[in-house]
N, C-alpha and C positions, 0 to 999 in steps of 0.2 A: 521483710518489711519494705513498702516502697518509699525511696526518696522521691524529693523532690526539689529541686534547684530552679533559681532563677536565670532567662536565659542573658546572655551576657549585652544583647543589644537592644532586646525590647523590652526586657524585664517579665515573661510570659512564663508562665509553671510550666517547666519539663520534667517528664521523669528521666531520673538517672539510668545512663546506657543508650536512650534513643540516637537518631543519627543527626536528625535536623528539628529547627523549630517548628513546631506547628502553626503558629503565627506569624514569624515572620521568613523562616526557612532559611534560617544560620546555622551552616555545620555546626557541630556542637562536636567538640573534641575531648572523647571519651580517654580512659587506657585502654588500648587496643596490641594484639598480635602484628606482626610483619609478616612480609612475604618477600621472593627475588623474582636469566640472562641470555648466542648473536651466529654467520655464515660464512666462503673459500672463496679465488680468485677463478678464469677461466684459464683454459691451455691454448699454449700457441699453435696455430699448425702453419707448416711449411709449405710456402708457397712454391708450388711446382710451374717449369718453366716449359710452354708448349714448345716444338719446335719446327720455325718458320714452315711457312709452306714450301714445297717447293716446286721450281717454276716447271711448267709445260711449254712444249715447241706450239707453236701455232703452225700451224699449216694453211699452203694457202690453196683457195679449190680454183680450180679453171673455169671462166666461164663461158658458155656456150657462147658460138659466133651468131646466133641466133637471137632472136628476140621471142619470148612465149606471149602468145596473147591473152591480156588479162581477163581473167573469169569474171564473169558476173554478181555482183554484191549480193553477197547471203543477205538474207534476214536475219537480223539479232533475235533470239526468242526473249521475251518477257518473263521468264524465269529468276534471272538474274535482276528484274524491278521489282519483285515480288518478294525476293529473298530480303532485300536492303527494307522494304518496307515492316517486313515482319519484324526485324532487327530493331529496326526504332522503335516499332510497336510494345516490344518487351521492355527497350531501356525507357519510357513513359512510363509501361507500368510499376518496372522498381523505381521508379524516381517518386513517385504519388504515395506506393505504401511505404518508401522511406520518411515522407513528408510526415503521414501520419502516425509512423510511430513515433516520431520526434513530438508529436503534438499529444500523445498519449503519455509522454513519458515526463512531459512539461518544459520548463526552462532549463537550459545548462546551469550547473550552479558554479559562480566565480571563482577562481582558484585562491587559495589565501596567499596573502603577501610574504606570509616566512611559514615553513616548517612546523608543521605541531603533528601529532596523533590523539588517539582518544586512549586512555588507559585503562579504565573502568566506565564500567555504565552501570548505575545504579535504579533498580524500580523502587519509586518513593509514591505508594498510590494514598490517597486521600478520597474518602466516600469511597462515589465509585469515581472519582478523577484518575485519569491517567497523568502520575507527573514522576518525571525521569531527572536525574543527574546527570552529566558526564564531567568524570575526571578528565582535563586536556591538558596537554603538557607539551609547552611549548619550546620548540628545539635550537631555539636561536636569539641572541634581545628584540628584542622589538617596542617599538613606542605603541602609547594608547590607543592610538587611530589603527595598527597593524595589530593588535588583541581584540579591536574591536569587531576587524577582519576579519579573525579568525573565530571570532565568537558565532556571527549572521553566519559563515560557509559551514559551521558548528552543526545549529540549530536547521540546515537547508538539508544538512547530509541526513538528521533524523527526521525530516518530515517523508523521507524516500523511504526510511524504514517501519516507522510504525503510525500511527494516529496516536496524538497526547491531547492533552489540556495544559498543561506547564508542561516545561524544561528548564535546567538550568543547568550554564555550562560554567564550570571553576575550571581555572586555569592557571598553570605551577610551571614552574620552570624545570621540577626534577619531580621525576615521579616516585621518591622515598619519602616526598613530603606530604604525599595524601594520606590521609588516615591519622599524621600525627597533629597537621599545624592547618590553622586556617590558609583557604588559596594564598599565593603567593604572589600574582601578578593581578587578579582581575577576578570578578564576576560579572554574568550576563541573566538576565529572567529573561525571557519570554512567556507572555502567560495574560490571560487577562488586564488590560491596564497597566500591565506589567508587573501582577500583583501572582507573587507564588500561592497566597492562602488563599483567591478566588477562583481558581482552578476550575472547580464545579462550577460554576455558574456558566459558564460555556458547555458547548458542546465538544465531546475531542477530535482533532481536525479541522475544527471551525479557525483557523487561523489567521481570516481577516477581523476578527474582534480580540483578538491579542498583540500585543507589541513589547518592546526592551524597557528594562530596566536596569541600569549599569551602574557596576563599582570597578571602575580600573584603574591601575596605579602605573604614572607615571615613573619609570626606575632608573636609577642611574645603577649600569650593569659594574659596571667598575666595583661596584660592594656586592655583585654576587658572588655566593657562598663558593667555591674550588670542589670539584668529588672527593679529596680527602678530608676537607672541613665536614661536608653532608655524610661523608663516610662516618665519621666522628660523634656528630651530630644523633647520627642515627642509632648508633651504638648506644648512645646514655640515654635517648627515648625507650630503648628496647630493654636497657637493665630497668628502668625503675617503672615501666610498666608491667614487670616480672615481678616486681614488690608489693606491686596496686593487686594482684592476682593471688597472690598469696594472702593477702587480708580476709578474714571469716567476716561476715555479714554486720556482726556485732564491733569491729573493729573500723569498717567504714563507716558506720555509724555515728562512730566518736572523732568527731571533729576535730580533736586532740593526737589523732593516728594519722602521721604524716611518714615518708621513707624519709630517711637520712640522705639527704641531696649530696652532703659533703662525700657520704663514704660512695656512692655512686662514681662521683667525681674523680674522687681519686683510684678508683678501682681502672674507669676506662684511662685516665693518664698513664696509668701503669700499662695499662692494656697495648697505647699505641705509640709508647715510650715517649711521652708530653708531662710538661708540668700539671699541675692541676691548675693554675691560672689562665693557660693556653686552652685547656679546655674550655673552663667558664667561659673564656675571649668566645670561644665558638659558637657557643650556648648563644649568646646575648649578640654573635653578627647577625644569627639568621634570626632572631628574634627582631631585630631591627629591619635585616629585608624582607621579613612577612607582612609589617605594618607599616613600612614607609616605602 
């Protein structure tokens, strides 16, 4: 039997399980699986020590008592003007075809201001619209003006790759938090008007008839989450989405079938030798740096 829920910001029918809004293209955070990790140093080598040259006697030659009379000036042949000519002639020609492949390959694209990767890239197609996700995960704090950086070099790096109509880049600080929580630093649209559900109405690749739409948050990094908090964190998303998966069809149904949060709670306290208050504490920090 299909559900159907309202979506949490435009208020738009979704069925249960989908990934994003279809109006207005808000992750929608289902109970979902997890997933997981790195490289050596170089070797030294030892610098070996040539040893000096060593010197030669000079000798010195006698010179005649005589004087020889000097010959008469050769001719230089033109060989040697011909050679130097040819020379430049090549370095014009690679300088010209290097010109045009830089002209075929378009603009450099900016480097961003701090650290990020992409982590996922999701196809999110509509009609026939091409429109993509990327999870990006940014590897350092950064203010809104340097997410907003890393959003445009985001968007520059996929038009290299494929031809869209929408994109849209989220961006997290850790990447165990895709899939479970809304982004955690920002979002960026590009897309018609800036509008993810107009997609279609463009052509894809046409990307002078699209532009930004932005959600980015301002963070005061001092309250992000530690990797044993998110380690934690991730643990009690992971048991009680084991209990969401265990329910029969007839059980999500009834609105009345919820897991037991407390005993969750107290299973991972045990788990990482923490009160169960210390948990909850955890629960409700990164709930707090998801939304503010």
């Amino acid at each position: 039997m299909q559900q159907w829920y309202q979506c949490p910001r435009c208020g738009a029918q979704v069925a249960f399980g989908v990934g994003f809004c279809n109006n207005c293209g808000t992750q929608l955070n289902w109970p979902t699986q997890q997933q997981p990790p790195p490289p050596a140093p170089p070797q030294y080598q030892q610098q070996y020590q040539q040893q000096p040259p060593q010197y030669q006697q000079q000798y010195q030659q006698q010179t005649p008592q005589y004087q020889q009379q000097p010959e008469p000036p050769k001719k230089k042949s033109n060989a040697w003007l011909m050679g130097c000519l040819g020379l430049i002639g090549i370095v014009v020609l690679v300088g010209i075809g290097a010109l045009l492949l830089c002209d075929e390959a378009g603009p450099s694209i900016t480097e961003a201001p701090v650290a990020y990767h992409v982590e996922t890239k999701e196809d999110v197609p509509y009609a026939l619209a091409k429109r993509f996700v990327w999870n990006v995960v940014v590897e350092e704090p950064a203010t809104s003006e340097q997410l907003k950086a890393v959003a445009e070099n985001a968007v520059e790096r996929a038009k290299g790759e494929v031809k869209f109509n929408a994109i849209m880049i989220l961006m997290y600080d850790y990447a165990e938090f895709i899939g479970y929580s809304g982004y955690t630093l920002g979002s960026a649209t590009f897309a018609p008007s800036g509008d993810w559900s107009q997609a279609a109405s463009v052509d894809a690749g046409d990307y002078d008839k699209m532009s930004f739409s932005w959600d980015l948050k301002e963070k005061d990094w001092s309250k992000q989450l530690t990797p044993q908090e998110v380690e934690v964190w991730v643990a009690w998303q992971e048991a009680i989405a084991k209990v969401w998966a265990s329910y029969t069809e007839a059980e999500l149904a009834d609105i009345e079938t919820m897991p037991d949060e407390e005993k969750i709670t107290n299973q991972i306290a045990e788990e990482f030798g923490m009160s169960p208050e210390e948990v909850d504490a955890v629960l409700l920090k990164q709930l707090s740096w998801c939304y503010h």
